[in-house]
N, C-alpha and C positions, 0 to 999 in steps of 0.2 A: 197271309204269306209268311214261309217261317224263313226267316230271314241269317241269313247267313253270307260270308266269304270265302273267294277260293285264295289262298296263298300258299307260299314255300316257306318250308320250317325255316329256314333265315329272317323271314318277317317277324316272326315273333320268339327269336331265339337273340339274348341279347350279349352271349360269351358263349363261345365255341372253341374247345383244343383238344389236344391228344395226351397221352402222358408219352412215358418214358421207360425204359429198362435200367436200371443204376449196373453198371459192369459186374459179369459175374465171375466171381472168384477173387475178389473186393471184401474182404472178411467186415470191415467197418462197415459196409454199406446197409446189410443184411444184421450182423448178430445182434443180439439184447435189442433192434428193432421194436419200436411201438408205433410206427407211423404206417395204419391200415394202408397195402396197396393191392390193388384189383386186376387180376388177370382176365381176358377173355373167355375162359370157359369158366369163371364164376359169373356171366350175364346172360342168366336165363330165366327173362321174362317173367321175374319178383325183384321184389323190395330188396333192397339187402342192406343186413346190418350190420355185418362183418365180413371180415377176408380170410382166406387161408394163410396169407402171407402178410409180412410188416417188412419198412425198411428203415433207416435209418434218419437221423438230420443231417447226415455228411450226404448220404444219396439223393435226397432231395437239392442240395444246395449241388450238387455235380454231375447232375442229371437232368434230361426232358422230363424227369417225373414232377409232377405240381400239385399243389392243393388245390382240389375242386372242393365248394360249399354244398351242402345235402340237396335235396332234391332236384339236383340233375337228372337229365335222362342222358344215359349212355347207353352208347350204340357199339357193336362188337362191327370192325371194320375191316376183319383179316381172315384168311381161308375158311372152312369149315364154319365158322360163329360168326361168319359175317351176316351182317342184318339182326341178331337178337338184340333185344334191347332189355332193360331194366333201371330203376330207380335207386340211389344212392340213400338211405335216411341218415346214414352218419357221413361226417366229410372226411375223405380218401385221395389217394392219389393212385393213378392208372397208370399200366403198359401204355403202348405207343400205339396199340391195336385197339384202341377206345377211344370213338368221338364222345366228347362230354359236353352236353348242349346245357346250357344254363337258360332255362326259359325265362322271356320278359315277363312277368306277372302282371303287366295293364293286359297286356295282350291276350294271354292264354295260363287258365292252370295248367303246370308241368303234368298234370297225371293226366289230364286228356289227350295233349302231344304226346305222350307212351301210347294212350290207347290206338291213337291215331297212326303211329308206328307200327306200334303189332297189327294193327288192321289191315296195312298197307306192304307186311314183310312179301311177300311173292313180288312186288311193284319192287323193292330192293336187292331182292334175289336178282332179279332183273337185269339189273346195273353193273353186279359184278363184274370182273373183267379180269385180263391176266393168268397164269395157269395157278397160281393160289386160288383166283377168286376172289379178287378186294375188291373192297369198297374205298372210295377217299372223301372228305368232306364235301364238296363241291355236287358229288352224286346225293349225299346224303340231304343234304341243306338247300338244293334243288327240290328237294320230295312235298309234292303241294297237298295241302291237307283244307276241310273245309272249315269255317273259323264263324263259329255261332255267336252269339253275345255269353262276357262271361257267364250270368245267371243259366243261359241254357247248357254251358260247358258241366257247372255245377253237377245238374238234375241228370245228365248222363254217368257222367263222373260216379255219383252216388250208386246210376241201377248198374253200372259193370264193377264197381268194388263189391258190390255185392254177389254176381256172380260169382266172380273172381273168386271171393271167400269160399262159397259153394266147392268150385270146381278143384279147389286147390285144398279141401277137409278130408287128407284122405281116413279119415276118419271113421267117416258116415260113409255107407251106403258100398254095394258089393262094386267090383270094377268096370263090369258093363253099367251099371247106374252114372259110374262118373265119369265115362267116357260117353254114356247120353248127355250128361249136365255139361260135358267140355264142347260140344255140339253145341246144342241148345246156345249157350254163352257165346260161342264164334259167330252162331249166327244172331243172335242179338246186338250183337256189339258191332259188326257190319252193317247191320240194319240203321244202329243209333248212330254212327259215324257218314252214312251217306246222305244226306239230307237232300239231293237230286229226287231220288226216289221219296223221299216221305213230300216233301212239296206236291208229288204227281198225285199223289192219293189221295 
């Protein structure tokens, strides 16, 4: 029996928030800026290790913007980039259009709950609502995903990073080649995330 749970990303998400915009045309909030912050159309479905943009310690102290710690999954929550999601490796602070889920690590590794995300973006798309198109946490952190033990989180984790690397080299291989291995990958990672189906087999 391959044994698994079904729950909502709030069961094993243990710090949930948004950021913030610091006022624009606030010269202190913004200039000589070293404090990485993250807009939504930089969360797309990679790691990221930097921002286009920095702000302030006056901005953060006068603002919804906050310090999230690294390997959060953030979820883009506002028109057009609602549903993308991606992973933080340096700690940043976010727009107001980013849910930033701090996974519990008894619970679940964070990079499975991304995969679990991307796997599940049409079920998001879903949700939206409003003539933007938003998303709000409540939609998001409802989203039920199936919750293996961590050992088997691992061994998945491992074959879609590996994809992942594959499909994302654009290095190697002509464009039809990586848009077979971007296939290939969607459907494997569908496959490794449904565990209904691998049970019946």
């Amino acid at each position: 029996m391959f044994g698994y749970a079904v729950v909502s990303l709030q069961d094993v998400v243990k710090n949930s928030c948004s950021g913030g915009t610091p006022k624009k045309g606030v010269s202190e909030y913004y200039e000589d800026g070293n404090i990485p912050w993250l807009r939504t159309q930089e969360v797309v479905f990679r790691d990221i290790c930097k921002t286009e943009c920095f702000i302030t310690e006056s901005a953060v102290k006068n603002s919804a913007a906050k310090w999230i710690p690294e390997n959060c999954v953030i979820v883009a929550i506002s028109g057009a980039t609602a549903g993308r999601c991606a992973i933080n490796k340096i700690p940043l602070t976010t727009n107001q259009h980013c849910l930033n889920l701090e996974v519990d690590p008894e619970m679940a590794l964070y990079r499975y709950v991304y995969y679990c995300i991307c796997a599940k973006q049409e079920e998001l798309l879903a949700k939206k609502e409003g003539a933007r198109g938003d998303l709000n946490s409540t939609r998001i952190l409802s989203l039920q995903i199936d919750l293996p033990s961590i050992e088997k989180q691992k061994r998945i984790v491992s074959i879609l990073d590996r994809f992942d690397a594959i499909c994302n080299d654009l290095t190697s291989g002509l464009p039809a080649e990586i848009e077979a291995r971007q296939k290939q990958y969607e459907y494997y990672r569908d496959k490794l995330l449904t565990f209904k189906e691998v049970a019946a087999t």
